[in-house]
C-alpha positions as semicolon CSV with decimal commas, in nm:
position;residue;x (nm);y (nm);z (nm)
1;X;-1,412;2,388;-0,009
2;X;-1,283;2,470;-0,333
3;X;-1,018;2,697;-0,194
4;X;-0,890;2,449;0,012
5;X;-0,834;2,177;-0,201
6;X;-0,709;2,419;-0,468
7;X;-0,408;2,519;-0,190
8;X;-0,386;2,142;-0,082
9;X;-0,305;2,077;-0,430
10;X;-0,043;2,326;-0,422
11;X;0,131;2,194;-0,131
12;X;0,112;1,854;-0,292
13;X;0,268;1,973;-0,638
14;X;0,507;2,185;-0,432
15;X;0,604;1,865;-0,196
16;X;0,646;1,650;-0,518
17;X;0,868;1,983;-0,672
18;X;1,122;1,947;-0,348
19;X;1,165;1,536;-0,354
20;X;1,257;1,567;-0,766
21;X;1,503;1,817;-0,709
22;X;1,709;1,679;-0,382
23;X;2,067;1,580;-0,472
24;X;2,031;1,228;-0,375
25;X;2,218;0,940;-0,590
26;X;2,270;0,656;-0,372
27;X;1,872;0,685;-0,283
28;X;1,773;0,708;-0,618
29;X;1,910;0,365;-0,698
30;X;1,746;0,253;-0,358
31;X;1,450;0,369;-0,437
32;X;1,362;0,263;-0,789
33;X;1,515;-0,074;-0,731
34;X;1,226;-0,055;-0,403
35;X;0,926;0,061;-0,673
36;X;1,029;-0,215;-0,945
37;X;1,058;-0,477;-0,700
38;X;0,703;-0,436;-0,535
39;X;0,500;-0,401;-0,873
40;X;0,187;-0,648;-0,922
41;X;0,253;-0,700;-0,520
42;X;0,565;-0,916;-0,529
43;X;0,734;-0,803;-0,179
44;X;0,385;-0,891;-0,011
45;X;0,425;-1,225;-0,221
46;X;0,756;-1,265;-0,094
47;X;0,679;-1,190;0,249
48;X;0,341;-1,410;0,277
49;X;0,579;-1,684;0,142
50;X;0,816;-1,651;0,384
51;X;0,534;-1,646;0,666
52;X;0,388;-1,943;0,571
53;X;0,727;-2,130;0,658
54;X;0,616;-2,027;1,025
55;X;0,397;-2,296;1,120
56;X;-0,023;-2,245;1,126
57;X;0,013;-1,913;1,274
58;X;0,253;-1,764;0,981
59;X;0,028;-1,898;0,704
60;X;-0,266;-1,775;0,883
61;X;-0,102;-1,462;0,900
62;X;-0,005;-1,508;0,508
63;X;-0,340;-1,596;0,373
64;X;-0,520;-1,224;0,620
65;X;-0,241;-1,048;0,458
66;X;-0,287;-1,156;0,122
67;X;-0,669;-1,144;0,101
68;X;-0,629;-0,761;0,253
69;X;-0,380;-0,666;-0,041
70;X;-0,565;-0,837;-0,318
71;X;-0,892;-0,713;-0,246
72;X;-0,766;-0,317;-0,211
73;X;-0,577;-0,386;-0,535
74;X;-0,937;-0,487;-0,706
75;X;-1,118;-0,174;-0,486
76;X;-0,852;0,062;-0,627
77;X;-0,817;-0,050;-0,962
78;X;-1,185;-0,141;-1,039
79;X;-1,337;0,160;-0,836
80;X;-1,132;0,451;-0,738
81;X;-0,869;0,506;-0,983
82;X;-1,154;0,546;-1,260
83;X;-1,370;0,825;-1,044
84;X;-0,988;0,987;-0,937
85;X;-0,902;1,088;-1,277
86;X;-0,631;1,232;-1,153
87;X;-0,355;1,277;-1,417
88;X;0,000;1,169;-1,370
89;X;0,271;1,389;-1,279
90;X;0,484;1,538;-1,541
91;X;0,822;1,419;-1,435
92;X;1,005;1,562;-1,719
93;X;0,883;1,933;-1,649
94;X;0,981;1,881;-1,296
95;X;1,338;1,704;-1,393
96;X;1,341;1,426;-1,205
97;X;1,675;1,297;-1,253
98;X;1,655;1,003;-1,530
99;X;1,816;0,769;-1,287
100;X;1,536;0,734;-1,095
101;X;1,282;0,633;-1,347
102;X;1,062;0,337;-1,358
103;X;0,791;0,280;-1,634
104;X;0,504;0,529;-1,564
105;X;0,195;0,329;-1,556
106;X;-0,075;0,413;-1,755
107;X;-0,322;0,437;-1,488
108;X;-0,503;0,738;-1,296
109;X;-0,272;0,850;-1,032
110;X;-0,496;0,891;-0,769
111;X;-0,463;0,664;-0,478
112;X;-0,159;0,499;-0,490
113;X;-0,224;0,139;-0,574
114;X;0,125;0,036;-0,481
115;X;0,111;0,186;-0,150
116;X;-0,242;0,072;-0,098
117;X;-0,194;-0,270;-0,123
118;X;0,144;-0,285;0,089
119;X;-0,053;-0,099;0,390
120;X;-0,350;-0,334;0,323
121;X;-0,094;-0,671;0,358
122;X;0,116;-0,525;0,691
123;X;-0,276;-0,442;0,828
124;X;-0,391;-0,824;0,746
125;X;-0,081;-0,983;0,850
126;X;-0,117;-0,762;1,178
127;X;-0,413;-0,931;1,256
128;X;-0,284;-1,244;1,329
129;X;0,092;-1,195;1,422
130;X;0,066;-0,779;1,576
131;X;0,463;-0,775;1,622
132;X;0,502;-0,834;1,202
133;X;0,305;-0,511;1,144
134;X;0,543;-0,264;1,227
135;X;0,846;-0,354;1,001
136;X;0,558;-0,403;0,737
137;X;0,423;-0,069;0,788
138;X;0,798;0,058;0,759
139;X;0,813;-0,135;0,417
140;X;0,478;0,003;0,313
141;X;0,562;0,323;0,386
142;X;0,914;0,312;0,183
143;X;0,688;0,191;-0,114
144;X;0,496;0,489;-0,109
145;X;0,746;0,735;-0,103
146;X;0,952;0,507;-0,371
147;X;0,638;0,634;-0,586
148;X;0,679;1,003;-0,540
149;X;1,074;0,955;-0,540
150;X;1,071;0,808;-0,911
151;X;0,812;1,052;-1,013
152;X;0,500;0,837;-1,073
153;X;0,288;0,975;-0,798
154;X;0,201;1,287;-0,575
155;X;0,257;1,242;-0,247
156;X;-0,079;1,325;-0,159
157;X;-0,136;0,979;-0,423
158;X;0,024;0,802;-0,069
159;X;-0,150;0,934;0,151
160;X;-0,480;0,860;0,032
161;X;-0,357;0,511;-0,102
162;X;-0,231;0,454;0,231
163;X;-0,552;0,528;0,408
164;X;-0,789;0,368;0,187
165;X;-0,567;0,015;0,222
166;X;-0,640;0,051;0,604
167;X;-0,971;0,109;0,569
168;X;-1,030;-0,210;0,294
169;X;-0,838;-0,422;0,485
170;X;-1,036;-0,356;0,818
171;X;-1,319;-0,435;0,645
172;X;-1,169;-0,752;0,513
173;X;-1,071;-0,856;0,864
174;X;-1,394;-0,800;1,009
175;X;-1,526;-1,042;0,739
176;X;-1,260;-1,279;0,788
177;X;-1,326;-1,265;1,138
178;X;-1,723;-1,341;1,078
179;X;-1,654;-1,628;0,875
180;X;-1,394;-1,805;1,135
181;X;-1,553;-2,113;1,356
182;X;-1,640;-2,017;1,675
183;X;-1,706;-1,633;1,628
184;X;-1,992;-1,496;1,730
185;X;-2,139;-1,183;1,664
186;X;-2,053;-0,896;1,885
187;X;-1,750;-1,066;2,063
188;X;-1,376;-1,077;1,881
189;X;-1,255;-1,254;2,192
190;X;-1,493;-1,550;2,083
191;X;-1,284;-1,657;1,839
192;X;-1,155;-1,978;1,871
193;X;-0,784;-1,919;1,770
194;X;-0,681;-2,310;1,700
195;X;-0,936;-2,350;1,456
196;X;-0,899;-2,022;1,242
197;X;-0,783;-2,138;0,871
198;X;-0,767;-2,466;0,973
Protein backbone atom coordinates (compact mmCIF):
# COMPACT_ATOMS: atom_id res chain seq x y z
CA UNK A 1 0.00 0.00 0.00
CA UNK A 2 2.83 2.05 0.73
CA UNK A 3 4.29 1.67 -2.71
CA UNK A 4 1.38 2.80 -4.24
CA UNK A 5 0.66 5.84 -2.66
CA UNK A 6 4.39 6.65 -2.66
CA UNK A 7 4.09 6.48 -6.86
CA UNK A 8 0.56 8.20 -6.66
CA UNK A 9 2.31 10.93 -5.01
CA UNK A 10 4.71 11.10 -7.72
CA UNK A 11 2.28 11.39 -10.41
CA UNK A 12 0.58 14.08 -8.38
CA UNK A 13 3.89 16.21 -7.81
CA UNK A 14 4.76 15.40 -11.43
CA UNK A 15 1.05 16.58 -12.70
CA UNK A 16 1.41 19.78 -10.51
CA UNK A 17 5.35 20.09 -12.18
CA UNK A 18 3.62 20.16 -15.93
CA UNK A 19 0.57 22.81 -15.10
CA UNK A 20 3.47 25.40 -13.42
CA UNK A 21 5.54 25.19 -16.30
CA UNK A 22 2.92 25.54 -19.44
CA UNK A 23 3.39 28.82 -21.34
CA UNK A 24 0.01 30.09 -20.68
CA UNK A 25 -0.55 34.05 -20.04
CA UNK A 26 -3.96 34.84 -20.96
CA UNK A 27 -5.06 31.72 -18.56
CA UNK A 28 -3.05 32.75 -15.88
CA UNK A 29 -4.96 35.99 -15.50
CA UNK A 30 -8.20 33.80 -16.00
CA UNK A 31 -7.41 31.70 -13.60
CA UNK A 32 -6.29 33.63 -10.55
CA UNK A 33 -8.94 36.21 -11.14
CA UNK A 34 -11.34 32.55 -10.96
CA UNK A 35 -9.41 31.44 -7.40
CA UNK A 36 -9.71 35.12 -5.80
CA UNK A 37 -13.15 35.49 -6.78
CA UNK A 38 -14.52 32.16 -5.19
CA UNK A 39 -12.62 32.48 -1.73
CA UNK A 40 -14.86 32.21 1.59
CA UNK A 41 -17.55 30.78 -1.17
CA UNK A 42 -18.55 34.01 -2.88
CA UNK A 43 -19.45 32.56 -6.56
CA UNK A 44 -21.83 29.99 -4.68
CA UNK A 45 -23.07 33.27 -2.82
CA UNK A 46 -23.49 34.89 -5.98
CA UNK A 47 -25.13 32.16 -7.64
CA UNK A 48 -27.67 31.15 -4.66
CA UNK A 49 -28.51 34.93 -4.91
CA UNK A 50 -29.24 34.94 -8.23
CA UNK A 51 -31.45 31.64 -7.80
CA UNK A 52 -33.46 32.93 -5.32
CA UNK A 53 -34.77 35.67 -7.90
CA UNK A 54 -36.40 32.43 -9.53
CA UNK A 55 -39.48 32.10 -7.71
CA UNK A 56 -39.95 29.15 -4.71
CA UNK A 57 -38.20 26.68 -6.76
CA UNK A 58 -34.81 28.89 -7.24
CA UNK A 59 -34.62 29.72 -3.52
CA UNK A 60 -35.33 26.23 -2.70
CA UNK A 61 -32.69 25.38 -4.89
CA UNK A 62 -30.50 28.33 -3.15
CA UNK A 63 -31.02 27.45 0.42
CA UNK A 64 -29.98 22.89 -0.71
CA UNK A 65 -27.10 24.49 -2.33
CA UNK A 66 -26.00 26.60 0.32
CA UNK A 67 -26.54 24.26 3.30
CA UNK A 68 -24.41 21.51 1.05
CA UNK A 69 -21.41 24.08 0.67
CA UNK A 70 -21.44 25.38 4.18
CA UNK A 71 -21.56 22.24 5.88
CA UNK A 72 -18.45 20.58 3.66
CA UNK A 73 -16.66 23.88 4.35
CA UNK A 74 -17.13 23.11 8.36
CA UNK A 75 -16.38 19.02 7.56
CA UNK A 76 -13.19 20.09 5.75
CA UNK A 77 -11.97 22.72 7.79
CA UNK A 78 -12.93 21.36 11.28
CA UNK A 79 -12.13 17.60 10.40
CA UNK A 80 -10.06 16.70 7.48
CA UNK A 81 -7.64 19.33 6.80
CA UNK A 82 -6.22 18.79 10.50
CA UNK A 83 -5.79 14.70 10.09
CA UNK A 84 -4.43 15.59 6.13
CA UNK A 85 -1.43 17.35 7.23
CA UNK A 86 -0.53 17.57 4.05
CA UNK A 87 1.95 20.44 3.42
CA UNK A 88 1.54 23.02 0.75
CA UNK A 89 3.23 22.97 -2.43
CA UNK A 90 6.37 24.85 -2.89
CA UNK A 91 5.48 27.08 -5.75
CA UNK A 92 8.66 28.90 -5.82
CA UNK A 93 10.87 25.66 -6.33
CA UNK A 94 8.54 24.69 -9.03
CA UNK A 95 8.45 28.45 -10.67
CA UNK A 96 5.18 29.06 -11.06
CA UNK A 97 5.13 32.14 -12.95
CA UNK A 98 4.47 35.17 -10.34
CA UNK A 99 1.53 36.22 -12.38
CA UNK A 100 -0.45 33.65 -11.31
CA UNK A 101 -0.23 33.98 -7.62
CA UNK A 102 -2.88 34.36 -5.09
CA UNK A 103 -2.20 34.45 -1.24
CA UNK A 104 -1.25 30.87 -0.17
CA UNK A 105 -3.46 30.04 2.67
CA UNK A 106 -2.14 28.92 5.67
CA UNK A 107 -4.06 25.83 5.87
CA UNK A 108 -3.24 21.95 5.28
CA UNK A 109 -3.50 21.35 1.66
CA UNK A 110 -5.21 18.32 1.67
CA UNK A 111 -8.65 18.28 0.30
CA UNK A 112 -9.26 21.19 -1.48
CA UNK A 113 -11.67 23.29 0.49
CA UNK A 114 -12.34 25.56 -2.43
CA UNK A 115 -13.19 22.86 -4.70
CA UNK A 116 -15.08 21.03 -2.03
CA UNK A 117 -17.49 23.41 -1.32
CA UNK A 118 -18.21 24.49 -5.09
CA UNK A 119 -18.97 20.59 -5.91
CA UNK A 120 -20.97 20.44 -2.63
CA UNK A 121 -23.29 23.78 -3.86
CA UNK A 122 -23.75 22.49 -7.83
CA UNK A 123 -24.70 18.84 -5.90
CA UNK A 124 -27.39 20.74 -3.51
CA UNK A 125 -28.64 23.03 -6.05
CA UNK A 126 -28.97 19.80 -8.33
CA UNK A 127 -31.34 18.50 -6.10
CA UNK A 128 -33.94 20.71 -6.66
CA UNK A 129 -33.38 22.29 -10.19
CA UNK A 130 -31.13 18.92 -12.04
CA UNK A 131 -30.60 21.14 -15.32
CA UNK A 132 -28.45 23.95 -12.95
CA UNK A 133 -25.99 21.18 -11.99
CA UNK A 134 -24.10 20.81 -14.96
CA UNK A 135 -22.85 24.43 -15.65
CA UNK A 136 -22.21 24.30 -11.77
CA UNK A 137 -20.19 21.28 -11.97
CA UNK A 138 -18.29 23.05 -14.96
CA UNK A 139 -17.71 26.07 -12.52
CA UNK A 140 -16.67 23.74 -9.74
CA UNK A 141 -14.46 22.04 -11.68
CA UNK A 142 -12.64 25.39 -13.10
CA UNK A 143 -12.23 26.25 -9.29
CA UNK A 144 -10.33 23.31 -8.67
CA UNK A 145 -7.98 23.44 -11.27
CA UNK A 146 -7.72 27.45 -10.61
CA UNK A 147 -6.06 25.91 -7.29
CA UNK A 148 -3.40 23.81 -8.88
CA UNK A 149 -3.00 26.55 -11.74
CA UNK A 150 -1.91 29.34 -9.10
CA UNK A 151 0.09 26.87 -7.19
CA UNK A 152 -1.84 26.47 -3.90
CA UNK A 153 -2.84 22.89 -4.31
CA UNK A 154 -1.94 19.38 -5.83
CA UNK A 155 -4.15 18.24 -8.08
CA UNK A 156 -4.70 15.21 -6.29
CA UNK A 157 -5.90 18.22 -3.36
CA UNK A 158 -9.09 18.36 -6.20
CA UNK A 159 -9.73 15.35 -6.55
CA UNK A 160 -10.23 14.34 -3.15
CA UNK A 161 -11.89 17.82 -2.34
CA UNK A 162 -14.08 17.16 -5.11
CA UNK A 163 -15.21 13.80 -3.94
CA UNK A 164 -15.59 14.40 -0.40
CA UNK A 165 -18.09 17.62 -1.33
CA UNK A 166 -20.25 14.93 -3.16
CA UNK A 167 -20.25 12.71 -0.61
CA UNK A 168 -21.18 15.63 2.34
CA UNK A 169 -23.59 17.03 0.33
CA UNK A 170 -25.47 13.65 -0.35
CA UNK A 171 -25.61 13.25 3.04
CA UNK A 172 -26.96 16.71 3.55
CA UNK A 173 -29.69 16.04 1.00
CA UNK A 174 -30.76 12.93 2.43
CA UNK A 175 -31.28 14.94 5.69
CA UNK A 176 -32.88 17.68 4.03
CA UNK A 177 -35.01 15.33 2.40
CA UNK A 178 -36.02 13.60 5.97
CA UNK A 179 -36.88 16.75 7.43
CA UNK A 180 -39.31 18.01 4.40
CA UNK A 181 -43.33 17.61 5.12
CA UNK A 182 -44.68 14.82 3.61
CA UNK A 183 -41.55 12.46 3.35
CA UNK A 184 -41.66 9.35 4.53
CA UNK A 185 -39.14 6.99 5.19
CA UNK A 186 -38.08 4.71 2.44
CA UNK A 187 -39.87 6.63 -0.45
CA UNK A 188 -38.12 10.00 -2.16
CA UNK A 189 -41.12 10.11 -4.45
CA UNK A 190 -43.23 10.90 -1.20
CA UNK A 191 -42.17 14.11 -1.04
CA UNK A 192 -44.60 16.59 -1.32
CA UNK A 193 -42.80 19.11 -3.69
CA UNK A 194 -45.21 22.36 -2.99
CA UNK A 195 -44.55 22.28 0.50
CA UNK A 196 -40.65 21.78 0.61
CA UNK A 197 -39.09 25.14 2.26
CA UNK A 198 -42.21 26.58 2.43
Amino acid sequence: MNAWLAEAERVDHALYGAVARADTPRLDVAMRRLSHAANYSRLSLAGAALLSLAGVRGRRAAVSGLVASTTTAGVVNALVKPLGRRERPDRVRARVPLVRHVPMPASRSFPSGHTAAAVAFAAGVGRELPPARFPLYALAAAVGYSRVHTGVHYPGDVLAGAGLGLVVAEVTNELLTRREPGASSGSDDARAPEARWD
